[in-house]
Backbone bond lengths (Angstrom), bond angles and torsions (degrees), N, CA, C in turn:
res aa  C-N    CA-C-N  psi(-1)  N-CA   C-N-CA  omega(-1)  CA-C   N-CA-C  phi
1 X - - - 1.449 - - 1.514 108.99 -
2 X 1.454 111.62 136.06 1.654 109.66 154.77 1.237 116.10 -128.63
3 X 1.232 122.35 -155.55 1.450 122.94 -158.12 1.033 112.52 -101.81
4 X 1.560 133.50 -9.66 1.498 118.41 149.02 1.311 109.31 -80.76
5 X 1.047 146.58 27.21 1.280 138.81 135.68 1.463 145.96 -72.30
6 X 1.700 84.94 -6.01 1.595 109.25 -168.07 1.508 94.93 -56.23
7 X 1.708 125.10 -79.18 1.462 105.27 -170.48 1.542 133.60 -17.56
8 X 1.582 113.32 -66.87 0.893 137.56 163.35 1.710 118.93 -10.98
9 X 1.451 88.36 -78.80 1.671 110.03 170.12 1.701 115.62 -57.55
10 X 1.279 111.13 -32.42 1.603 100.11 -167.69 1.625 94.39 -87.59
11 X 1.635 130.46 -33.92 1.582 132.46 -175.94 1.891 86.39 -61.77
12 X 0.944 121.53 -39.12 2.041 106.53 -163.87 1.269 99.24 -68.83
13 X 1.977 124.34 -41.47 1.079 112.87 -153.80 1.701 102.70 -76.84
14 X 1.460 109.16 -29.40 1.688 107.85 176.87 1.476 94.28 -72.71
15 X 0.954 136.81 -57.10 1.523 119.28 -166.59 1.808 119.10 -55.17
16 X 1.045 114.88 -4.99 1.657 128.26 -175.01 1.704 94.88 -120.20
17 X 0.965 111.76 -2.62 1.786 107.06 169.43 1.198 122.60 78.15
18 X 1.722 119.86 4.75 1.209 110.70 179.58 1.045 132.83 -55.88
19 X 1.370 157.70 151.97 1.251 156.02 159.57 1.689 113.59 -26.62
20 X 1.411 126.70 162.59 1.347 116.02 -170.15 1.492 82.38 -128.40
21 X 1.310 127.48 129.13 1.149 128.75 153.77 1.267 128.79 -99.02
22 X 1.186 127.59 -166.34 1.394 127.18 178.90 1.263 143.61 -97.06
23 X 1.394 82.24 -8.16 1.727 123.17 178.06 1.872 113.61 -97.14
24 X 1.351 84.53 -8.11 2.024 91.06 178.16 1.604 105.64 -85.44
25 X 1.140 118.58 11.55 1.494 109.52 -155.96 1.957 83.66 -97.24
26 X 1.724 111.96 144.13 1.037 130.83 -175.35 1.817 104.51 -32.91
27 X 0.844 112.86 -67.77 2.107 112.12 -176.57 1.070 120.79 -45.94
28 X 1.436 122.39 -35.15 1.618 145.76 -171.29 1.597 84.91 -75.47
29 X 1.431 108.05 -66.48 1.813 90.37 -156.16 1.831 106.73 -99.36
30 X 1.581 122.05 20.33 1.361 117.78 127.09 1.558 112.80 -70.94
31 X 0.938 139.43 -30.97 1.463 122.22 -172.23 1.644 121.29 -72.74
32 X 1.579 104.02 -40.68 1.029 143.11 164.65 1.757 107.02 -27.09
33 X 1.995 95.64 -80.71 1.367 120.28 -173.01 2.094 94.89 -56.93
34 X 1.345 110.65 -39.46 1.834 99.11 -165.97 1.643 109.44 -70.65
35 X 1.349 109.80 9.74 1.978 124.32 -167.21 1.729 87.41 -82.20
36 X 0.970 95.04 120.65 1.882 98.08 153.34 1.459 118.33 -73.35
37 X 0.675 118.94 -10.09 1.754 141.49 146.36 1.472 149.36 -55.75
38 X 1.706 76.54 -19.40 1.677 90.93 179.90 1.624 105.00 -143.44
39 X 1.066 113.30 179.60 1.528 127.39 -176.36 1.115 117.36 -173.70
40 X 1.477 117.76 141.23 1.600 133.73 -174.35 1.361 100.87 -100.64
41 X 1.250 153.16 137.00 1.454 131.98 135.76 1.124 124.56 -123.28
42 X 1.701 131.84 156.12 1.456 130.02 -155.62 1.461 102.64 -111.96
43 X 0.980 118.07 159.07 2.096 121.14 133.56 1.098 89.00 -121.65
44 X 1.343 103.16 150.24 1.511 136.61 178.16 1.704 125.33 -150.29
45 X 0.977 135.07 129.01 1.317 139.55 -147.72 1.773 111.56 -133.71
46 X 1.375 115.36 53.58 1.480 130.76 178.62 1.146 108.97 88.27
47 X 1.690 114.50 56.63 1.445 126.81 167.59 1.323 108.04 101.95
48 X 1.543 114.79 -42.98 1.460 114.57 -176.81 1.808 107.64 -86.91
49 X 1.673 94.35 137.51 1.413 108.27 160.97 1.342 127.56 -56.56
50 X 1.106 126.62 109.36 1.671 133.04 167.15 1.642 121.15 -75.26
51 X 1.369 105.22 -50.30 1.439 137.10 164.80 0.920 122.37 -134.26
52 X 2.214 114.32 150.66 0.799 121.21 154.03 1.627 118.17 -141.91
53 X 1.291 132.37 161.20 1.678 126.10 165.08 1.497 105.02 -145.53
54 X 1.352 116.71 140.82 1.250 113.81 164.78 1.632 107.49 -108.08
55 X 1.344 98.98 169.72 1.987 107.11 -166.14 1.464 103.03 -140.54
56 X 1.105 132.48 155.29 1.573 149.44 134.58 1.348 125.58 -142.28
57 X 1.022 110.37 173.03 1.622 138.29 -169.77 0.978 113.56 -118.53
58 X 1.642 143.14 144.99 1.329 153.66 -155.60 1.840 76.48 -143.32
59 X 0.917 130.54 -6.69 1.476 112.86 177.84 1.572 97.28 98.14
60 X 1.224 135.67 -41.08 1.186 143.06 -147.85 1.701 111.90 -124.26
61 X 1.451 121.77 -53.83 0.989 132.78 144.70 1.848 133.20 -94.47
62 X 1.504 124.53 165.63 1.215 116.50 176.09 1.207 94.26 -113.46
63 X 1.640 127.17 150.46 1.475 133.06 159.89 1.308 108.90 -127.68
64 X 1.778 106.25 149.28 1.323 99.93 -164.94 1.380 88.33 -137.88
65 X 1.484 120.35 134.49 1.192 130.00 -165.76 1.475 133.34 -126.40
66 X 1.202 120.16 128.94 1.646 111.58 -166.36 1.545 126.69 31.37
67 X 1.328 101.45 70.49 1.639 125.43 159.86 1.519 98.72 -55.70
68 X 1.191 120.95 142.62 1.535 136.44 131.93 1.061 129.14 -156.30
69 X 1.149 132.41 160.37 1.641 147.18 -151.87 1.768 104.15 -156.27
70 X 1.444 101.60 109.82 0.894 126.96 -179.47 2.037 113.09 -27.12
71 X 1.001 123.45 124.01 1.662 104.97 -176.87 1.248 118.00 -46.92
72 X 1.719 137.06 -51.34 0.979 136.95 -165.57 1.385 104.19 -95.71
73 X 1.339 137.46 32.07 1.272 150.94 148.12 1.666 124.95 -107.11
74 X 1.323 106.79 -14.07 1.629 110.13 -177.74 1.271 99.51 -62.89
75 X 1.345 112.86 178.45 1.749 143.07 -177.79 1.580 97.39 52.83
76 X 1.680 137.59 22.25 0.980 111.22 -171.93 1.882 92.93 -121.88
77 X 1.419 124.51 32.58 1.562 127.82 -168.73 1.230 113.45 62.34
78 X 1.220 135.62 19.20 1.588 123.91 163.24 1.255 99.08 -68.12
79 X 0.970 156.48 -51.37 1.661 152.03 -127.63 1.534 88.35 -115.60
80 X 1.340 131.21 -46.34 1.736 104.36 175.87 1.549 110.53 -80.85
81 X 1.704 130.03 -1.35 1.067 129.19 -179.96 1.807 109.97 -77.63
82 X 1.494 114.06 -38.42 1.324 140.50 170.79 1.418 104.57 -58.31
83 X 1.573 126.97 -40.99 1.603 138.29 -177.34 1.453 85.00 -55.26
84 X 1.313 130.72 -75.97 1.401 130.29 -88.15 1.932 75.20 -119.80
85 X 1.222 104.30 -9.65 1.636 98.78 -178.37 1.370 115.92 -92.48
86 X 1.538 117.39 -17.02 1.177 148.81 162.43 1.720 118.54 -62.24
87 X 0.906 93.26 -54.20 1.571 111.84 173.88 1.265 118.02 -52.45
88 X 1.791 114.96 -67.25 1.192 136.60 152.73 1.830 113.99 -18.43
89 X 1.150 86.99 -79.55 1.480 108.24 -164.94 1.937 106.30 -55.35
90 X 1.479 114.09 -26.99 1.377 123.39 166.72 1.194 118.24 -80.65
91 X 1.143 130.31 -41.55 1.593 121.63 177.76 1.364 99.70 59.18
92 X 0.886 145.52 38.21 1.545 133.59 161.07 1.648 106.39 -110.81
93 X 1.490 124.10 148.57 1.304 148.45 163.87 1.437 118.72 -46.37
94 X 1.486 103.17 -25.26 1.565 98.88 174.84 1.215 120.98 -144.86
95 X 1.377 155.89 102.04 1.380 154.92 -132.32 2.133 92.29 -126.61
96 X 1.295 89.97 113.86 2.132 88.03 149.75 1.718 106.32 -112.58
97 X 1.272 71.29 154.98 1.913 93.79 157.66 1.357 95.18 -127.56
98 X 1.371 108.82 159.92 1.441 144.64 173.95 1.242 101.28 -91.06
99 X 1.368 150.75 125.96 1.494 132.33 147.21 1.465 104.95 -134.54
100 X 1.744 130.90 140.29 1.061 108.12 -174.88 1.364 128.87 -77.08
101 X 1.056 115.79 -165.54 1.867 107.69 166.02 0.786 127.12 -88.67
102 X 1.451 130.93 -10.00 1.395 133.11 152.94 1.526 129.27 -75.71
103 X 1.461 101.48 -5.80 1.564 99.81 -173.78 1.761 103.08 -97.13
104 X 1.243 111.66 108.61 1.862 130.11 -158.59 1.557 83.33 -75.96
105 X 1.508 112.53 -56.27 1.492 110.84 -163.42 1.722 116.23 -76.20
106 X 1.038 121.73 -8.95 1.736 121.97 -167.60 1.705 86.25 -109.85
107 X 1.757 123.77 -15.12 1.333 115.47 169.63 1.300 128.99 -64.81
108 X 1.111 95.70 -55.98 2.009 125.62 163.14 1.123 113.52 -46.85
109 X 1.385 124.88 -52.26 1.573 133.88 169.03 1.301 99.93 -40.41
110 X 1.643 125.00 -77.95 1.536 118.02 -155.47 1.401 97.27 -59.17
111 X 1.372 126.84 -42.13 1.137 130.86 -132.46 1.759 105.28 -75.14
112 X 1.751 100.42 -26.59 1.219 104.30 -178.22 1.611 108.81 -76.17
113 X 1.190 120.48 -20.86 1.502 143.48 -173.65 1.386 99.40 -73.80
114 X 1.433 119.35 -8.20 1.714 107.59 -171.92 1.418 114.91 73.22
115 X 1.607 123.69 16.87 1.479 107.60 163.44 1.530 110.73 -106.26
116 X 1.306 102.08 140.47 1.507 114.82 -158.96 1.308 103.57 -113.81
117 X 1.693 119.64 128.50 1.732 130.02 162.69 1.599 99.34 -47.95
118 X 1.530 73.76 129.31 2.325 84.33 170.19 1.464 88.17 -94.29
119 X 1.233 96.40 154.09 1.818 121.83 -175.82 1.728 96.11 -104.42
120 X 1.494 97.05 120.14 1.544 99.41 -176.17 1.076 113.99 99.56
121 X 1.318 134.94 -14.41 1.819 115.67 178.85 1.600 96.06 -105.18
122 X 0.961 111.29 150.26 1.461 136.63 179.67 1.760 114.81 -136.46
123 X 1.115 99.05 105.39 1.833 95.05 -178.95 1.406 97.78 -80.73
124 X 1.463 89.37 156.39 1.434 103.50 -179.61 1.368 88.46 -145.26
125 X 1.765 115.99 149.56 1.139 132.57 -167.35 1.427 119.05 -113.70
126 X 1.246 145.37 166.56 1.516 143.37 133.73 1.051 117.81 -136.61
127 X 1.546 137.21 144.44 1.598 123.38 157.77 1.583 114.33 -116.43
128 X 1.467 66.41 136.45 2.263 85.49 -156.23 1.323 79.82 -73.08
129 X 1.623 86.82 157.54 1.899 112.62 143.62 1.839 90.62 171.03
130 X 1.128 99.13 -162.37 1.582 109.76 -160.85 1.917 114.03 -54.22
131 X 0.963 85.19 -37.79 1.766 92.03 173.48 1.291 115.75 -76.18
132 X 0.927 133.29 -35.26 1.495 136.44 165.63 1.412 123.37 -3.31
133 X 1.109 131.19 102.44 1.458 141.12 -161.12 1.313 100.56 -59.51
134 X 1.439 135.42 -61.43 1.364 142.40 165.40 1.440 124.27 -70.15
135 X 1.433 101.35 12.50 1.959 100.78 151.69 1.420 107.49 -126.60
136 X 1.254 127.53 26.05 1.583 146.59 154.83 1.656 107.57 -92.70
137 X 1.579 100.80 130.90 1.282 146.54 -167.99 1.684 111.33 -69.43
């Protein structure tokens, strides 16, 4: 993936319903994509996006982030082809995804992939910057 692809990529991820975060916004995921650490990658099928997932590495763990596969393209291996390029490209021993609990279909996906909900972890989030309750004195 690069960064004229962003349209592309952000119309699939609303059209597949993913959640919109705050971190999808064009600057966030150029900064993201310029990480030697991370990576976007596409399928695309005569200009148009079918799939996309982005990935990084903490060095320690791999994370793999907002998969989607076009609706009238699923069941055909784009989305375990996108896994497995992710994977690759991380080299790390232990890979999460995030998926929420409401999403039935991105559940089934990992789930068929062999990634399994840990019992007991609960993420919890913040987004820093100057106001930040826990970077106050």
């Amino acid at each position: 993936m690069i960064l004229k692809d962003y349209d592309g990529v952000k119309q699939l991820w609303t059209d597949c319903e993913l959640s919109e975060e705050p971190e999808d916004e064009m600057n966030d995921i150029s900064e993201f994509l310029a990480s030697p650490q991370s990576a976007g990658f596409i399928a695309h099928n005569n200009e148009k996006i079918e799939g996309v997932v982005l990935c990084g590495t903490d060095g320690r763990y791999g994370y793999i982030h907002h998969l989607a596969v076009s609706k009238h393209k699923r069941h055909c291996g784009i989305g375990r082809t996108l896994a497995q390029a992710c994977v690759d490209f991380l080299q790390t021993r232990h890979v999460i995804v995030m998926v929420r609990e409401n999403n039935e279909t991105g559940n089934r996906f990992w789930n068929c992939l062999h990634f399994q909900k840990v019992d007991g972890l609960r993420i919890q989030y913040i987004k820093t910057n100057a106001d930040s309750p826990v970077l106050k004195k």
